[in-house]
Structures are given as C-alpha cells and as structure tokens.
N, C-alpha and C positions, 0 to 999 in steps of 0.2 A: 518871578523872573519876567514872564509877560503877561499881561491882562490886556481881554478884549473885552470892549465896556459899550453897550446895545449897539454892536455893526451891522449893518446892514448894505447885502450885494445883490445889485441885479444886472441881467443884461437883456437893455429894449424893455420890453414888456413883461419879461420871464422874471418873477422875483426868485431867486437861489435859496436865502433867507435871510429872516429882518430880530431884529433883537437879540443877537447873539453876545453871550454871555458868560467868558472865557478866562480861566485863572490857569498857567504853567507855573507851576512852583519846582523851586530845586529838588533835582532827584524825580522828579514824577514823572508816573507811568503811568498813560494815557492812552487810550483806544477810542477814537472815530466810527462811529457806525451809522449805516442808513445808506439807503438805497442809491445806484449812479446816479450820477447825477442831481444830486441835492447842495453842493457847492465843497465838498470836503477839500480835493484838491485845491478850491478856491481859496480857502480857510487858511491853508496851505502859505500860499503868495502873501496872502495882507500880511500872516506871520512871520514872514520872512520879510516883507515890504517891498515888497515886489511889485503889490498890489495896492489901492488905498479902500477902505471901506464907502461904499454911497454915503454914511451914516456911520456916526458913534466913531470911537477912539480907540488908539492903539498906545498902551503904555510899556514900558518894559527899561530892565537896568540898558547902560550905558555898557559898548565894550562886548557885551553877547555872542560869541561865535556860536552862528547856527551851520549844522550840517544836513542836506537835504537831498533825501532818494528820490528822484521820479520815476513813475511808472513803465514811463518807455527815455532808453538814451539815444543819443545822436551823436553821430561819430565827432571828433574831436583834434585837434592839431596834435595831438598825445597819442594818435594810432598806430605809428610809427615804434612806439616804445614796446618793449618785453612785459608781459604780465608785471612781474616783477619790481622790474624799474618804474614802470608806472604807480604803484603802491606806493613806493619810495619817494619818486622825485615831485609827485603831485601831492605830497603830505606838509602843512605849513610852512607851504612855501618853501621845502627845502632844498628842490632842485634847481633854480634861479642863485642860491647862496652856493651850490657845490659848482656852479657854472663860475661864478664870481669869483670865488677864491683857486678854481683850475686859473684862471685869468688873471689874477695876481700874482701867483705862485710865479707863473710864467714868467712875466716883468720882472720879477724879485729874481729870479735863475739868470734873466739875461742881464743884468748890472744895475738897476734901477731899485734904489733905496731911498727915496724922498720920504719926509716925515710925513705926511698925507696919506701915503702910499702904504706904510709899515703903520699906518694909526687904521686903516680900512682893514688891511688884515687883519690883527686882533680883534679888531668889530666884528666882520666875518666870523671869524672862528668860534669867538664868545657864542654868535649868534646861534649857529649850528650845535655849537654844546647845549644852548639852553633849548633846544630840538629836540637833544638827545641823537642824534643822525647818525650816529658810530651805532647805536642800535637798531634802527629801523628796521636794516636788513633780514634779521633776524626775527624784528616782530610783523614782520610783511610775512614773512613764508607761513609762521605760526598761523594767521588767521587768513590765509588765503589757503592753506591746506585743511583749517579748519571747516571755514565753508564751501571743500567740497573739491577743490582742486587738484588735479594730485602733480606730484613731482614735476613731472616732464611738462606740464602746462606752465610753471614760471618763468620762460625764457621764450617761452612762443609768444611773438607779435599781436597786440588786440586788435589790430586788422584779419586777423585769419580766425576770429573768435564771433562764434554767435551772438545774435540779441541778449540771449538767456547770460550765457556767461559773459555780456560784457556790462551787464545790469549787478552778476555777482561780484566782479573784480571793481565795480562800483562802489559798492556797498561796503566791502573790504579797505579800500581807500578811504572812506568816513571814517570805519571805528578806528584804523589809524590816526586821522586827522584830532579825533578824541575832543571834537564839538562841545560845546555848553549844553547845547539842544541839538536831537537828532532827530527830525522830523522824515518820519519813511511811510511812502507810499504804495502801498501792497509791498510790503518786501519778500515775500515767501512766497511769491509767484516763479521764481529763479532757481528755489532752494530745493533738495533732496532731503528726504529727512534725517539723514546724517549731519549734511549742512544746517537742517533746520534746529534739531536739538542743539548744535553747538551755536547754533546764533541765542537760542533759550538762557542758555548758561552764559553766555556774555553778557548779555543784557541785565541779568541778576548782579551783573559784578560793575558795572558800569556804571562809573559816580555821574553823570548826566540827564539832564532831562532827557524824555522820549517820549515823544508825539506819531502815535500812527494808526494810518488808515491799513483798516485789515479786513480780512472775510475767513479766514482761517479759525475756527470758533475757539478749538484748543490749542492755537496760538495766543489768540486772545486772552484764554484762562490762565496760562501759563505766565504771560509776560507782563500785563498791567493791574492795573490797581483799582483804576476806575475807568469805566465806559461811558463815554456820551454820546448820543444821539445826535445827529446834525439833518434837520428840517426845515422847510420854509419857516415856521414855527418859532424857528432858534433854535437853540443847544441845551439838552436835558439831560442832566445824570439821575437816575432813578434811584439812585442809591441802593438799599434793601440790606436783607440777612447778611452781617460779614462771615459768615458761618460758607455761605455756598458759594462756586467757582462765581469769578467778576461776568464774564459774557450770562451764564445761567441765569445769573439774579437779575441781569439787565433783564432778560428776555420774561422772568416773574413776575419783577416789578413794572415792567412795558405794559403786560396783557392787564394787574392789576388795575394802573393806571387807566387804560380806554376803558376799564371796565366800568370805572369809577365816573369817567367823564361820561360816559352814556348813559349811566344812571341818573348824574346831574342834567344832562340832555334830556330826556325823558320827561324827570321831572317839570323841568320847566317850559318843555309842548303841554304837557298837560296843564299847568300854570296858566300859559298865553288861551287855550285854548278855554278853562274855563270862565276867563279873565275876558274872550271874546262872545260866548254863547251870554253873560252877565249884558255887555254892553247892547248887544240885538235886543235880547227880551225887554232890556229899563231904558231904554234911551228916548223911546218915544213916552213912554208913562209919566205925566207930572211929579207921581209921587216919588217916584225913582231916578227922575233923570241924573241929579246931582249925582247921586250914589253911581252911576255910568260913568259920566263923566270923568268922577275920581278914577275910576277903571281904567277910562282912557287915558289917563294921565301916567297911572303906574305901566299900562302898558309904553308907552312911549319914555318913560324913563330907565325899564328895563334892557339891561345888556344884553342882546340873547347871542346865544351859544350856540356854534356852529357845530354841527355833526362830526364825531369825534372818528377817527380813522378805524376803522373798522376788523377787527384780529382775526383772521381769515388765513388759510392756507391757500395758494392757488393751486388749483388740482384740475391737470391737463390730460384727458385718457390719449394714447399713442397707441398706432395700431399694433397690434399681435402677430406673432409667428403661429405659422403651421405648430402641428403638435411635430416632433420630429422621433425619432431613438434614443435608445437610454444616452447612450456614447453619442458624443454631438463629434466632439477631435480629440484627438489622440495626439503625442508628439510620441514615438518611437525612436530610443536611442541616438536623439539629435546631437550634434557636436558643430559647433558654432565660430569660426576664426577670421580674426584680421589680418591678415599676412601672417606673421610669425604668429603672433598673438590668438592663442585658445581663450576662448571666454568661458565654453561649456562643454564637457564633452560626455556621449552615452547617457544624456538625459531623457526620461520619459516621465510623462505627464498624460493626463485624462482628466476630460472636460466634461463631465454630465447634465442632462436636462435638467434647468431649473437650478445649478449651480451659480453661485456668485464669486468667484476666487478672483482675491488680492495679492499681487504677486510683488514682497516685500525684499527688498536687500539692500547693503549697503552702497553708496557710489562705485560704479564700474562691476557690478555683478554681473551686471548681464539682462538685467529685466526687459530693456526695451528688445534688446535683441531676440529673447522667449517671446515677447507679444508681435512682434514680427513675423516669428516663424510660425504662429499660431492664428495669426489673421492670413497667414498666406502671402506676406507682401515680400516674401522673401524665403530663400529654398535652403537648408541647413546644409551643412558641409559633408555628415556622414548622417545614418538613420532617414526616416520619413517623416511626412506627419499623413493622418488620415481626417476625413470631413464625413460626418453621416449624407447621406443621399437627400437632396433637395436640401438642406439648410444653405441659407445668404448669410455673408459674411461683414458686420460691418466694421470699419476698422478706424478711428480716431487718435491721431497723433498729433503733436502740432507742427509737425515740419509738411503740410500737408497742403500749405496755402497754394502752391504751384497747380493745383487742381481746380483751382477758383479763374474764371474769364474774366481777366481786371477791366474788361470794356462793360459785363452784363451787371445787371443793377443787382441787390440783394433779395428783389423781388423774386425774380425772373431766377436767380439762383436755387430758389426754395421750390420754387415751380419746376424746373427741371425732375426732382426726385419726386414730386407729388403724385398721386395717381386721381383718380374721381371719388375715391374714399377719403383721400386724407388732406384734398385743396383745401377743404373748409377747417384744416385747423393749422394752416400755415400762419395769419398772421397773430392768430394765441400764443402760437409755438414761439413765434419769433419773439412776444413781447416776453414771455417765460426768461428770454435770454437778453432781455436789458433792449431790445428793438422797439423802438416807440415809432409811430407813424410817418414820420419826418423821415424816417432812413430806409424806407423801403425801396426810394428809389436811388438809394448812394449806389456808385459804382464801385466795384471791387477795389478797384486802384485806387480808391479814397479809403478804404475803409484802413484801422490802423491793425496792430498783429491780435490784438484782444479781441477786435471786431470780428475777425476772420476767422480764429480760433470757435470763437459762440456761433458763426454763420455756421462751420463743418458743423459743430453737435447740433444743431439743431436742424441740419439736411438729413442727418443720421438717425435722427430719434422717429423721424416723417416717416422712416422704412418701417417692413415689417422683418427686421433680420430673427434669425434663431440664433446666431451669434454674435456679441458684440464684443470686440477689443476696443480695450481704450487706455490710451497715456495720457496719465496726466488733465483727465480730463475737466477737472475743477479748477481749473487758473482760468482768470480776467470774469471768474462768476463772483458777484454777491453772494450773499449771504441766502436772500431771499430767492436768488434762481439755483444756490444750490440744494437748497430743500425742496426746490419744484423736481432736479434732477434726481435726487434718491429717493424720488415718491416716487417717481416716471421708471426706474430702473428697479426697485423693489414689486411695482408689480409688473415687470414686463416678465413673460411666461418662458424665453428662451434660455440660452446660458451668457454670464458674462462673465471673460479674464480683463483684469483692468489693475495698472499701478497708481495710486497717489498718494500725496504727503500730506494730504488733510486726513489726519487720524480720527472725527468726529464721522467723516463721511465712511470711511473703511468700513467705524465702528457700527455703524448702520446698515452697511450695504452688506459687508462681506458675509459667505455662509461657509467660507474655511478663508487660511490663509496658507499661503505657498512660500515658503524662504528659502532665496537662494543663496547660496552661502558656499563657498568653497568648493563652487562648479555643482554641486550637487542641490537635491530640493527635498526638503521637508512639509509635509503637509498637517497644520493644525486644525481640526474643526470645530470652527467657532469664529469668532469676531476677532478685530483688532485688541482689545482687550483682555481678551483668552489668550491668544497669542502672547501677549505680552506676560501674563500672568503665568506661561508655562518656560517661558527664557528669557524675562527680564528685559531692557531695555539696551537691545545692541546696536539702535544707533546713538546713545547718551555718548558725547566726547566733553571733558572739562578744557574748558581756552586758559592757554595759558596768560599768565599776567599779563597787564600792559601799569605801563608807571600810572597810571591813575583809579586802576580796576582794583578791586579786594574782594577775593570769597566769600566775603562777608555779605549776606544780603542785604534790598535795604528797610527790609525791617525789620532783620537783626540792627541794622546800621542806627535805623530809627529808638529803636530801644533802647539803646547802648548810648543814644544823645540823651535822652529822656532822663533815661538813670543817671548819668552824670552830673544832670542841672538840678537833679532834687540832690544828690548829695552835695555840689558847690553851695546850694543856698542854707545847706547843715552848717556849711564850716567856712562859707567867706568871711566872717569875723577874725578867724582866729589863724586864716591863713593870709593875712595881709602884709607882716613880715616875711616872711619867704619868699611870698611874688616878687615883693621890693628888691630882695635880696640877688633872686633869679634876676631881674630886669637888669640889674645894675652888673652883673656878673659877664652877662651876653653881651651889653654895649664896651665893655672892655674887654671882651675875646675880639667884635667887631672892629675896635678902634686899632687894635694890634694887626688883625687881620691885614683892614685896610692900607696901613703902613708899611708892612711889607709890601702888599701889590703892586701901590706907587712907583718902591724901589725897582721894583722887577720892571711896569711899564717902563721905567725909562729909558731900562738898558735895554730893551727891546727896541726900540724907536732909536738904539744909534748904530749906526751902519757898518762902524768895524765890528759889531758883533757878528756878522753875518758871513766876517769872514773865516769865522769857526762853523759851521752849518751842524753841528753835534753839540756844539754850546748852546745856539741861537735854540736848536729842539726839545734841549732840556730847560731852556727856562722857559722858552714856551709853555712847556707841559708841565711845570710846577704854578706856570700864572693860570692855567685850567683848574688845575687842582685848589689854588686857592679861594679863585672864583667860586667854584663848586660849595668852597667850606664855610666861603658868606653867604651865597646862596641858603644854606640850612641855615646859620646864627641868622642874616635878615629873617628866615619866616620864622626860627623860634623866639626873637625878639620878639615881632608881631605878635604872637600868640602868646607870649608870656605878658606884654603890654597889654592887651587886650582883657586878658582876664584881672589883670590889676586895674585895668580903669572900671571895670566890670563889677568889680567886689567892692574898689572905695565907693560906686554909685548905690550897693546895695547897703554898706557901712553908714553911707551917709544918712540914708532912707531912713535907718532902723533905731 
C-alpha cells in the first residue's frame, strides 16, 4: 500500500531519524513504539504527505483514502452540528451531496425541469446510494454508542463537548468514513474500557490498513501484528517467538538485541584496544614497525561501533508518608445525584494502609464520582466519608488544569509543592514525565492538555501524601514513564484508590479490585487479571457490522486466502470452462441490465413525467434498484474475469 524507502527527518540541528525503513501492506496491523519525541507523529504527516522526507522516498498506490486521528483536535466550522449529525454529514462527503440535492429538489418543486437540472439529480442520488447514506444514521449511533456514548449525548451540540469526547466522536467519524489506512494517534487516551474493548473488536473486523501510535501495552497485544520501533536510528521490527503477545516479544527481542550489540561493543574496545597497546610497543622497533603499521591500517579501516542504548529501568525514589492507621477512609453509606439522576446510593467502602484498589465499571457508573467523594473534593448527598488523623490527601484528575498559573513557568510550578527534601529531585521527577530541559521554563499557557496533565502527576508524586486518588492517571504517558509510575506507586507505603483503562497497569498496581455495578460495589482481592478470571470480561461489547467489516478475523481472513490459492492452483486446469462460461453468462445479465437503465434514464429526463410525482418516484426507485443490481454483476464480472485471466496465465505456464 505504502513504502517508506531510507527517509530521513530533521529539524535545525535535532535529527528525529534518518534511514527509515517502512512497508504498509493491505489489512496490516501496525504499532509505533519509542519514546516522545522520536518523530512518530512526524512519520505520521510524510505518510499522509503532509510532510516531505529530508531524504529518501515515498511510494504508495494511487487513489488511497487515508484516515487520520490526532492527538489533540481543534474546533472546527462543524461545532455547530449535533453529535449525530456530525457522524453523518462529515462521512464521504455526504453532507455537501444531501445539501445539493435539498437544493434541487427545491427548484424541481418550484417548476424548473431542464435536462441538466433532472441529469444532476440522478447523479446526486446515484451518488448518495453508492454512500449508502439511507444507512448512516443508523451506523452512526451503532458506533458512537459503542465507544462509549450514551443515548442523550447524540443530539447534544460538539460545542458543549469536552476535549476527551470531542477526540471520541472523532474517531467514530473515521471508522464511518471506512478509510483504506487508518492512521491513530494514541487513540485510547479518550476511551473507557468499555469503549476500549469495543474499539478492540472493531478493529479485528476492519478490512483496512492500521497504523498507530500507542502506549497502552494491552492495547498493543490485543490489536496489531507487528511492532516497530521508531528511533534516530530508524525503524526496527524485532520480530521474535510468534508464540508470545506482539508488545511482549518486542520488549524480549529489544533487550535481546542491545544485549547482543553490547557484546559486539565490547568486543571490539577490546579489538581497538589491543590493536593500540600492539602499535605503542612495535612502532618505534625496526623489526616490528611494518607489523604496527599494518595495525594502524586496520585500525583506521575499522567501523567502530557506537555504544549501544543501554536496558535500564529508570528508578526515582519519592518521598514517603508518615506511617498512619489501619483505616486510612472510610466512605459510609454515600449516596451520590445529579438532579434527578442517583448514580449511587447507601454505598460503603474502606480504604486500608498499604492498599492499592482499582475502581472498575462500566461507562457512567459512577467511578469518578466514588474517587471524588473519597479524595474529599466533593461532599455526597446522604452518608459521610471518614479520613484517619494526619493523613494528606492527594487527588489527580484531569479536569484539574484550572489549578495551574498560566503566567508561572513549569519550573516554578514544581517548586511551589517542593519542600528542602524533595527540591533536588524535581528536575528527575520532571524528566520521568517526558520533561526535558528546554521546557522548564515554558509557561502554563503554553503547555498543551497532555503537558499539564504530566506537570499535575508529577507536583503530586513530590508530596508525601498517605492518600493518593487518581483518574485516569496514565493518559499522555509513554510507555517508558508509565513504568517509572508503577514503580513509583508500588512502593509508595500509603494507600491508593485510582481508575484506569490500561489493564497491564491495574494488572501490576492493583492489590484488590472494586466494581461498581448497579449502584452497588463488589470487592475482588487480587489484580486486574483475578478480577477478570472470577466475572469474565464485562466490558467486551461486539460492534455491529458496517458494509466493509466481517467477524472474520484477519488471520482467519488470511488463512482462508491461503487455502484457497493452493486449492485454485489444484484445479485451474480443469476449471477453465466454467469461468468462461460464468464470464460470458454476467456480461449478458450486464448488457440486459444496462438496457433497461437507458430506457428508464430517459423517461426520467422528460419533464411531463414529473407531472405524475408518484410515477416520477417509482421509476426513480426501480433506476436505484437497477443501479444497485449492476453494481453486484460489474464486481462479479470483475472477479469472475480476474480469475479467468488468472488460470489461462497459470494454463499457459504449465
């Protein structure tokens, strides 16, 4: 589909990376990995052509509809529309054609039947059939309920919609739009794990390429095929055991790899080095010099080999809580509403030292609102909640940026919460969270939502709370800072309640789980895995069809090609009459077809028909219908033709 063949990007001085080395094949399923800032999103634009390489080429078919997630959206002249409609009218172009044909209908209602006029509408209309647009509606709600939406949000305005959900009703407008290539950029930054399993299951059903940058590890395992690495370096797929999850084996075959290159490293200091202590000792000796000489020769024609990156965890100690009480809080009989609307009610919950609870449910259960009432940032309707004596409470959400001085730098931010123990590990802290030197002095007002997001956890982490609530708090981290975060939170010695939809982090952090579920909470002890192991997976949703999707996966899909090209090349000899047969059978259903259509165009294009308007709509909607029935003979033509020119080229061979 597209090949990037040695590209190479930089900007100024900063090389991103140089020799990159890129094959999209149809149907593939592809994962981006490596650090911010290595140029992924970059990789991004030249693939879309947005961008041009410094270096090297960009190949790919003619025709390719790419579809493409960013990171963060910006409002749009389309704000004004309903969830809904927006799905709708922003999907191949459909809403310009229902705009165009309200506008001819119109002219045609007030007297105006000119052949031009009556030749656009049927163009129009054909057009929107071959859209399918009589279905949209239908597969709009399907996959905006699916990730995550509910009911009463499809008519609300995306002007009155968050960042978060205006990045999901985003993403929902793509797999409408049903791209060649869907290239997405963290897309499970926005999602609930409800949302997120049913994005899981579509993507398994989705006959398109897919390209994406991800940090979600068991989104990774779950959705692609193969992982590459994107480095100054280039682009490495490390391949490994197809036996273990794709993100696992990367990370096997990664350490493998430097382990490998450092050996070769090694060896060859020790090479240069005895190849230098050779030339010192003979160089000034008659009898030896020659023999030096050659030395230096090999030493100057040797490649050497730069120091290979290094397999390292970074490991940041943060300060400790006091020791506190068994009981850190309590939620006693809380009951939780929005106007009318109960979310929870007569719930109680305990929070013990040394606890880690994941508090897990589907969309609109209630979770943020339990971690609100449990950090204190909010007073429940009925019941209390209780706090042991001296524990600090710290609380991480991400609507939380209103707390940040858009005038003070990021510095100066971190420095506010620091005390005289923990100054010296604020700009560690900071780089843990994707903070390199360069941004210590950005202002708040500069920084974007991802930035602000990392700046909170990382004021937070400087504390010495005994309590920590947190939402959500692994969205806009890598990979690499969220393993510094469950290093940092596994041994911190207080208690933490926390939700998120990285199931690889839960499965690490958590030491019970909490579900809520039908107002009430159930408590599991053990991990996200336990959890799952004792009720199954109750946020799996199956998406329903779209005209190009099949439950089919695609390496059942793959399989199922395979086997059928080793059995055509059993039997293309002997099936070369029947293709013939079929071919010539379809172009005479097509020729018939066609002939009537004509008949029907014509009397559509004459103007007393129109003064029957019950006539004019039935023949309309028999020339749809016919359209529809060439539409299937042209592609089973093609495909019947296809395999007959396919079998006399294997006939001819043989």
């Amino acid at each position: 589909m597209i090949d990037l063949i040695d590209i190479s990007k930089s900007f100024g001085a900063r090389q991103l990376f140089a020799k990159v080395n890129l094959r999209v094949r149809d149907r593939d399923r592809l994962g981006l990995v490596g650090p911010n800032g290595t140029g992924k999103t970059t990789l991004f634009r030249i693939l879309m052509g947005e961008m041009s390489p410094d270096e090297g080429q960009v190949e790919g078919k003619k025709g390719i509809r790419i579809g493409y997630l960013p990171q963060e959206l910006y409002p749009s002249t389309a704000m004004d529309l309903s969830l809904h409609q927006y799905c709708i009218r922003q999907v191949k172009g459909v809403g310009a054609l229902q705009d165009e044909l309200a506008a001819i209908m119109a002219r045609v209602e007030g007297g105006e039947h000119g052949h031009e006029l009556l030749h656009r509408l049927a163009e129009v209309q054909e057009l929107l059939h071959h859209k399918d647009a009589d279905a949209l509606p239908n597969k709009a709600k399907s996959v905006l309920l699916g990730l995550g939406f509910e009911q009463r949000d499809l008519n609300r305005p995306l002007k009155t919609m968050s960042g978060g959900l205006l990045m999901r009703a985003e993403l929902a407008r793509l797999l409408l739009d049903e791209p060649d290539l869907l290239l997405l950029d963290e897309p499970t930054n926005h999602l609930d794990l409800e949302g997120l399993r049913w994005f899981e299951e579509y993507l398994k059903a989705f006959l398109g390429a897919v390209v994406m940058i991800a940090h979600d590890r068991e989104f990774l395992n779950r959705t692609v095929d193969r992982v590459v690495e994107v480095s100054p370096n280039g682009a490495t797929d490390y391949g490994g055991d197809p036996k273990l999850p794709v993100y696992d084996r990367y990370v096997e075959e990664r350490a493998k790899a430097i382990e490998l290159a450092w050996k070769k490293y090694d060896e060859q200091q020790a090479l240069i080095k005895e190849l230098e202590d050779f030339i010192v000792k003979n160089r000034s000796n008659a009898a030896t010099a020659a023999r030096a000489q050659s030395r230096v020769k090999t030493l100057e024609r040797l490649e050497r080999l730069y120091p290979p990156e290094a397999v390292r965890k970074v490991k940041i100690s943060f300060p400790q809580p006091p020791r506190s009480a068994d009981l850190v809080c309590s939620l006693e009989g809380v009951t939780r509403r929005y106007g009318s609307k109960t979310v929870f009610q007569g719930l109680d919950l305990r929070a013990h030292r040394g606890e880690r609870l994941a508090i897990v449910g589907i969309n609109g259960a209630g979770k943020s609102s339990m971690l609100r009432l449990v950090a204190g940032v909010a007073e429940p309707d009925a019941g209390h909640r209780l706090l042991a004596d001296g524990v600090k409470v710290g609380y991480f959400a991400q609507d939380q940026y209103e707390i940040l001085d858009p005038e003070r730098t990021l510095h100066q931010h971190m420095l506010e919460v620091a005390d005289i123990q923990t100054t010296p590990y604020v700009r560690p802290v900071l780089g843990a969270f994707l903070f390199g030197e360069d941004d210590l002095d950005k202002k708040a007002v500069m920084l974007s939502g991802g930035e602000k997001a990392r700046l909170l956890l990382a004021r937070m982490l400087l504390q010495p709370f005994g309590l920590l609530v947190m939402d959500e708090p692994t969205n806009h981290l890598d990979i690499a800072s969220r393993e510094v975060l469950e290093q940092a939170l596994k041994e911190h010695q207080g208690t933490i309640v926390f939700t998120s939809h990285d199931r690889r982090f839960m499965d690490t952090l958590a030491t019970s789980v909490i579900e809520l579920k039908d107002g009430k909470l159930t408590r599991y002890p053990g991990n996200y895995s336990y959890y799952i192991s004792k009720v199954g997976d109750p946020f799996a949703k199956e998406p329903e069809p779209t005209p190009q999707a099949s439950k089919t996966s695609e390496r059942e899909l793959e399989k199922d090609r395979k086997r059928e090209e080793a059995e055509r090349r059993n039997r293309l000899y002997r099936i070369l009459k029947p293709l013939k047969d079929r071919v010539s059978a379809v172009e005479e259903r097509i020729a018939k077809l066609e002939e009537e259509l004509a008949e029907i165009d014509d009397k559509l294009v004459q103007p007393s028909l129109y003064e029957d308007p019950a006539k004019a709509r039935e023949l309309g909607a028999l020339a749809r219908e016919l359209r529809a029935e060439l539409d299937v003979a042209y592609d089973e033509w093609s495909m019947a033709a296809e395999e007959l020119s396919m079998a006399e080229l294997e006939h001819s061979e043989t």
